[in-house]
C-alpha positions in Angstrom: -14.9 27.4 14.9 -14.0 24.2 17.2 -14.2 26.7 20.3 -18.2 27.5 19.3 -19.1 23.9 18.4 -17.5 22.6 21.5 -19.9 25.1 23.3 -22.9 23.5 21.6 -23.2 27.1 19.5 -23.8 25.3 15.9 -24.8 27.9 14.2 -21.9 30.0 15.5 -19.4 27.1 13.9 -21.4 27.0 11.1 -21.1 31.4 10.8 -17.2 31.1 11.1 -17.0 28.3 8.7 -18.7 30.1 6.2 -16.6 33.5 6.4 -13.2 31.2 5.8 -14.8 30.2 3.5 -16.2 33.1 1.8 -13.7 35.6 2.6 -10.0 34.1 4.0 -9.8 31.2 1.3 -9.9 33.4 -2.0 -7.0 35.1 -0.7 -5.0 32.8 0.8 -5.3 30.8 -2.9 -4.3 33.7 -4.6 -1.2 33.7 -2.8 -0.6 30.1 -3.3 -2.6 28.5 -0.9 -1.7 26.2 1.6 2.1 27.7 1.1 0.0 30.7 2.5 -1.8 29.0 5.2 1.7 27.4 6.9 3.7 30.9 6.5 0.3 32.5 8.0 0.7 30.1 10.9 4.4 30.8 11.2 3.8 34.9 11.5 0.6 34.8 13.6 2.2 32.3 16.6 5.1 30.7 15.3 4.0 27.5 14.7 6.2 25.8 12.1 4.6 23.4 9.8 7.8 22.5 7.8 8.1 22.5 4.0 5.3 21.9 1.2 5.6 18.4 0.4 5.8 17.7 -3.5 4.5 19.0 -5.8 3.5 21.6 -3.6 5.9 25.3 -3.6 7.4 27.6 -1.0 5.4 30.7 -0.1 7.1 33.8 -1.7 8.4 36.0 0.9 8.1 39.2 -0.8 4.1 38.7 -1.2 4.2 38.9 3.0 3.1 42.2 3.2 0.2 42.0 0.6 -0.9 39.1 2.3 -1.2 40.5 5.7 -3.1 43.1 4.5 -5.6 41.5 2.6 -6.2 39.2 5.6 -6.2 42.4 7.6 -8.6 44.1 5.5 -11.4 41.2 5.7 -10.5 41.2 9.5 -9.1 38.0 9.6 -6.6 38.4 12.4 -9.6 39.7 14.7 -11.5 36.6 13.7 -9.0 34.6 14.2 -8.2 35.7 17.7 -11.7 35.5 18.4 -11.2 31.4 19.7 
């Protein structure tokens, strides 16, 4: 989404922003959020974002798989490399 904005392609950003919206964030919440979104980063390129702060919970390691292929199945990791 930054890549296409930085371009000057606005409705491009505004396209991408959409589908996370409409399609990546329902699952990622169902599978706790933004526990989801830092293991997803950890997978995908091995960026580490640490632990949830308070309240917040560990991602569930044995809902990986499920994950992946949900994401898979809305194409997520081909969006994603994309930018």
């Amino acid at each position: 989404m930054r890549a296409l904005y930085d371009a000057g392609d606005g409705p491009g950003a505004i396209a991408e922003q959409n589908w996370k919206l409409t399609s990546a964030e329902g699952i990622f919440s169902a599978y706790g959020g933004t526990a989801a979104k830092r293991r997803t980063y950890l997978k995908s390129c091995g960026v580490d974002l640490g632990p949830p702060r308070a309240p917040g919970f560990g991602f569930d390691e044995a809902k990986w798989d499920a994950l992946d292929a949900e994401l898979d199945a809305i194409g997520f990791w081909d969006q994603a490399s994309l930018h």
